[in-house]
C-alpha positions in Angstrom: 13.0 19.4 -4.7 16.5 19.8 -3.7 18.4 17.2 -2.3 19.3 16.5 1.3 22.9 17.6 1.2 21.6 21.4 -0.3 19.2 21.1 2.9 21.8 20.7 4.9 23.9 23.5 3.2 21.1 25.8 3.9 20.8 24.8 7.8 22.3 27.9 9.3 20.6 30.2 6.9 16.9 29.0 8.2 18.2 28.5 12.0 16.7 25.7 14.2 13.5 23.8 13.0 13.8 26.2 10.1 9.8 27.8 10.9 10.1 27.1 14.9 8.1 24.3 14.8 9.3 21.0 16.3 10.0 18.1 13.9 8.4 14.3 15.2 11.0 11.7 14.2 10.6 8.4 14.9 13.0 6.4 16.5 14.5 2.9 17.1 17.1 1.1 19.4 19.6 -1.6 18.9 20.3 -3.9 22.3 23.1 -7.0 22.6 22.2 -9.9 24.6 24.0 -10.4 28.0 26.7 -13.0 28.4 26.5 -12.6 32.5 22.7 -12.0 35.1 24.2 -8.7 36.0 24.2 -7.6 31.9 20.7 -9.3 31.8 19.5 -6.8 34.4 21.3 -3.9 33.1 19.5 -5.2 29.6 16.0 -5.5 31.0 16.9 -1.7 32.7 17.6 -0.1 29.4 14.5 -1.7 27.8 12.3 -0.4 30.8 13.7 3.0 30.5 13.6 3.5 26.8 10.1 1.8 25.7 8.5 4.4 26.7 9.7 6.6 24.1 7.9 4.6 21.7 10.6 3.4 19.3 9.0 1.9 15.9 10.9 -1.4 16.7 14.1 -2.3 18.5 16.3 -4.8 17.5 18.9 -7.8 19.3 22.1 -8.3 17.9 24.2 -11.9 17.2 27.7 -11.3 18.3 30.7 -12.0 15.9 30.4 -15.9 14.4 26.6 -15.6 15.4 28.1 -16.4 19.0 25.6 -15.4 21.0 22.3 -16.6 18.7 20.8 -18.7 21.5 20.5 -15.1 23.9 19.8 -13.5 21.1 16.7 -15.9 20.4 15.8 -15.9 23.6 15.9 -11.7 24.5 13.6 -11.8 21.4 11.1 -14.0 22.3 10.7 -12.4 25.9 10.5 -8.8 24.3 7.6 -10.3 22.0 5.6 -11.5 24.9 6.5 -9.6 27.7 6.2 -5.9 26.1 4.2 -3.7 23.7 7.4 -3.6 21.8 8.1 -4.8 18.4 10.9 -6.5 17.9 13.6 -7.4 14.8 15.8 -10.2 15.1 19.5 -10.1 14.0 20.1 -13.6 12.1 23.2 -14.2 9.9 24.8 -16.3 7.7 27.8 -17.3 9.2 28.3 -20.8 11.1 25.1 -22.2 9.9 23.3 -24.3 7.2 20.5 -23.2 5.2 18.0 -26.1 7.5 19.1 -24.3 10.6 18.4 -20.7 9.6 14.7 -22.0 8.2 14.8 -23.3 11.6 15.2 -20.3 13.1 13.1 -18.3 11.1 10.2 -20.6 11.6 10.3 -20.4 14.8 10.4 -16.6 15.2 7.5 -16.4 12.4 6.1 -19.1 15.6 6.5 -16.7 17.8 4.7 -13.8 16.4 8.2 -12.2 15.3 7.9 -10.2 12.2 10.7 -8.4 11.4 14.3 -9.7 10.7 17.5 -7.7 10.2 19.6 -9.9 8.0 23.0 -9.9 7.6 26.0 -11.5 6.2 27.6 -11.3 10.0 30.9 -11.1 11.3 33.6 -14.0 11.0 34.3 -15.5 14.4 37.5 -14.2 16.1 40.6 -15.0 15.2 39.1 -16.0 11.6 40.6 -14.0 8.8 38.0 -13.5 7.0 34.0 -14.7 6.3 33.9 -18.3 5.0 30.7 -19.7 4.0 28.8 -22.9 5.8 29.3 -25.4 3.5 26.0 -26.0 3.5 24.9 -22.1 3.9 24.8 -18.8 2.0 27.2 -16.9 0.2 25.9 -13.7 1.7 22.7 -11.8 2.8 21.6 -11.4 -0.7 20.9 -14.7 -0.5 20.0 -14.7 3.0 17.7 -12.4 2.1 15.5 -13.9 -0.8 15.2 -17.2 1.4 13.7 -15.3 4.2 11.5 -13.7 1.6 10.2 -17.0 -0.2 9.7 -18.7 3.3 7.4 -15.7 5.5 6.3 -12.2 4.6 8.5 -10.6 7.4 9.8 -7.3 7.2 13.7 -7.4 6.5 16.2 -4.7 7.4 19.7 -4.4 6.1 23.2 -3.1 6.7 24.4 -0.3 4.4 28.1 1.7 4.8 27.8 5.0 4.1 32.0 5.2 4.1 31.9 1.8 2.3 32.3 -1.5 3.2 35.8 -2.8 4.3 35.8 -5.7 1.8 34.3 -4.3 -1.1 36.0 -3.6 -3.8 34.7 -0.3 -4.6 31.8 2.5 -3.4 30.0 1.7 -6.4 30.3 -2.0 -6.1 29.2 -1.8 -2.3 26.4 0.2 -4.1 25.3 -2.4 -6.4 25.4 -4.9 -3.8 22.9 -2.8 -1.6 20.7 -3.2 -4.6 20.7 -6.5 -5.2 19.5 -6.8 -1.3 17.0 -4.6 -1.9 16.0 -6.7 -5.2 15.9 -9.9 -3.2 13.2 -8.4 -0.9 15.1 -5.9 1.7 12.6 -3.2 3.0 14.8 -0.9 4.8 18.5 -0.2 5.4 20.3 1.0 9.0 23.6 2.5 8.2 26.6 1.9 10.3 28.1 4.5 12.5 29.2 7.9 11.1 30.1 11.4 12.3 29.6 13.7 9.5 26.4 14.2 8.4 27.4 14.9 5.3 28.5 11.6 4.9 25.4 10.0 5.2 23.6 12.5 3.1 26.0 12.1 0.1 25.6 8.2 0.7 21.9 9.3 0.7 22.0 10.9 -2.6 24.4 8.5 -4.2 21.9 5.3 -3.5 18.6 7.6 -4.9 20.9 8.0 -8.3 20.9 3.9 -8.2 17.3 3.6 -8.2 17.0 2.4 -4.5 13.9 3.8 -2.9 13.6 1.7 0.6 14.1 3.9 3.6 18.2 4.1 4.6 18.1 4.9 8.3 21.2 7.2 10.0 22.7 4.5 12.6 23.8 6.9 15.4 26.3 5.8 17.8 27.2 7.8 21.0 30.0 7.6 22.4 31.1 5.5 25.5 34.6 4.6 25.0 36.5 6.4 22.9 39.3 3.4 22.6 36.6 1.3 22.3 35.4 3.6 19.9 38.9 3.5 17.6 38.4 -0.6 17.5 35.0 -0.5 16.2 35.6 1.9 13.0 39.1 -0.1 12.3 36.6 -2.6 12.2 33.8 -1.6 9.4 35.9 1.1 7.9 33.9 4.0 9.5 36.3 7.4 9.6 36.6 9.2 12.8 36.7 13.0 12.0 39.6 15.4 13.9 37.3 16.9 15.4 35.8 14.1 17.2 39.3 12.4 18.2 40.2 15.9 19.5 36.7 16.4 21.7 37.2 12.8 23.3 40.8 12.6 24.4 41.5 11.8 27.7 38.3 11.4 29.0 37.8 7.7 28.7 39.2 7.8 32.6 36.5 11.0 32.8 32.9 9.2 32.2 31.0 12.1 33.8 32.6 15.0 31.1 32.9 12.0 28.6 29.1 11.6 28.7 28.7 15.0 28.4 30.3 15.2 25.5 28.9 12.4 23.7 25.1 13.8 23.9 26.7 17.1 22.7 27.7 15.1 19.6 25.2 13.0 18.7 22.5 15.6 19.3 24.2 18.1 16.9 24.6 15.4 14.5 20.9 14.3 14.2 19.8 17.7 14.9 21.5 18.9 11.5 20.4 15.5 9.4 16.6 16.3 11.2 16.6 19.8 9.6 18.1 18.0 6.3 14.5 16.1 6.3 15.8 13.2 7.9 12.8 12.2 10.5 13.9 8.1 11.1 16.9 7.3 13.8 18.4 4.3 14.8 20.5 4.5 18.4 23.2 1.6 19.0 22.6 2.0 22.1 25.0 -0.3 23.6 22.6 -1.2 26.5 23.0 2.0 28.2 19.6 4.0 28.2 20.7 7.5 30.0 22.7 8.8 27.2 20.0 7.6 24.7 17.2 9.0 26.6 18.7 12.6 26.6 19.8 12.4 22.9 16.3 11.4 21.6 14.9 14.3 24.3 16.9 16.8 22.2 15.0 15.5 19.1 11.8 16.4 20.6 10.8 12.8 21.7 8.9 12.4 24.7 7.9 9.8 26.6 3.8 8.4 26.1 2.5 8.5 29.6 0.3 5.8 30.8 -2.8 6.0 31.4 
């Protein structure tokens, strides 16, 4: 079988879907939790209008320093028993102690919760770097086989595709996916890229390592393309020419902004779905519209009810 980078090579040979058929993919969305009522509605709108595309789970983020882990506890539990959805908890290491993470996880086990994206997490602001609770972990790894020894949950991870922005190598940030996936992670999200060739090298690299979970494209559209720029200074991700050159001057434009964004992002996971790729992840940012139409393009439709 070749692998999914000669797919890709082979796209416009074969044309779209390759034998005209359409491809089912399944999908999943990432929401934050509101800091005001008016970004709790617009949350509970973006649930309301994207459930119905059947996502296989959606996930609720902690905001840098796990500064928003009470909302984010709380958006969870009223997703488990208010909806058919099914969905993963962010929980991180940083600013707590091992008792108040088993905390924490006891209580989402409590709650019916099953499935926990663990992560290392991002310093608080203004902290130069991640520092851990004296009384913590070092890092998800760890994070990672306590979850593991306390509740059979389902644990996703982070992976970087373009590499970390601490390690100290691609091979190193490599071998640290592994030991995650050693210490009981059952599937990776990748942060936010652009070229789809970037993911499928990453792809190909983490096979030759002997890491068989699933390692799910993270696709980002674009709202902000300032805001944008921020974000990949942030985790290292590499904004292509191309990209920079589509998106100027229209953060003033949201109408042709929007536009433009579905344009991308359905290209991009329209060329990684004919590479094989049939699992998405949207950071959706809690705004459904664009979503909606990008998972449309993928073939997705919404399950009526009966």
């Amino acid at each position: 079988m070749s692998s999914p980078l000669a797919q890709l090579a082979a796209i416009d040979k074969v044309g779209p879907s390759g034998n005209g058929s359409k491809n089912p993919v399944n999908i999943s969305f990432e929401f934050f939790p509101p800091n005001t009522e008016k970004m709790e509605a617009k949350l509970w709108e973006t649930v309301e209008r994207l459930a119905p595309l059947g996502p296989k789970f959606v996930s609720v983020t902690y905001g840098a320093g796990g500064s928003t882990r009470e909302r984010t506890h709380k958006i969870v539990s009223q997703i488990r028993k208010e909806t058919a959805l099914e969905p993963a908890a962010h929980l991180t290491c940083v600013g707590a102690s091992v008792a108040e993470i088993e905390d924490v996880v006891n209580q989402y086990w409590e709650s019916g919760v099953r499935h926990i994206v663990a992560l290392r997490g991002d310093p608080p602001e203004g902290a130069a770097g991640f520092k851990p609770h004296p009384d913590g972990f070092a890092g998800s790894a760890e994070l990672i086989e306590h979850i593991r020894k306390m509740h059979d949950f389902e644990i996703s991870v982070g992976c970087y595709p373009e590499i970390h922005p601490e390690a100290l190598s691609s091979q190193a940030d490599i071998d640290y996916l592994k030991r995650k996936v050693d210490a009981g992670a059952t599937r990776a999200i990748t942060q936010f890229f652009f070229d789809p060739e970037t993911y499928l090298r990453f792809l190909d690299r983490v096979q030759a390592q002997g890491i068989d979970i699933p390692i799910i494209p993270g696709i980002l559209p674009v709202t902000s393309y300032t805001k944008l720029r921020q974000f990949s200074g942030q985790c290292g991700a590499h904004l292509p020419a191309w990209l920079t050159h589509l998106f100027e001057d229209l953060d003033e434009d949201p109408a042709t902004r929007n536009l433009v964004a579905a344009m991308v992002a359905s290209e991009q996971c329209r060329q990684l779905q004919q590479a094989g790729i049939r699992d998405f992840h949207f950071y959706t940012l809690n705004r459904a519209d664009l979503v909606y139409a990008i998972c449309h393009t993928l073939g997705v439709r919404a399950v009526q009810a009966n």
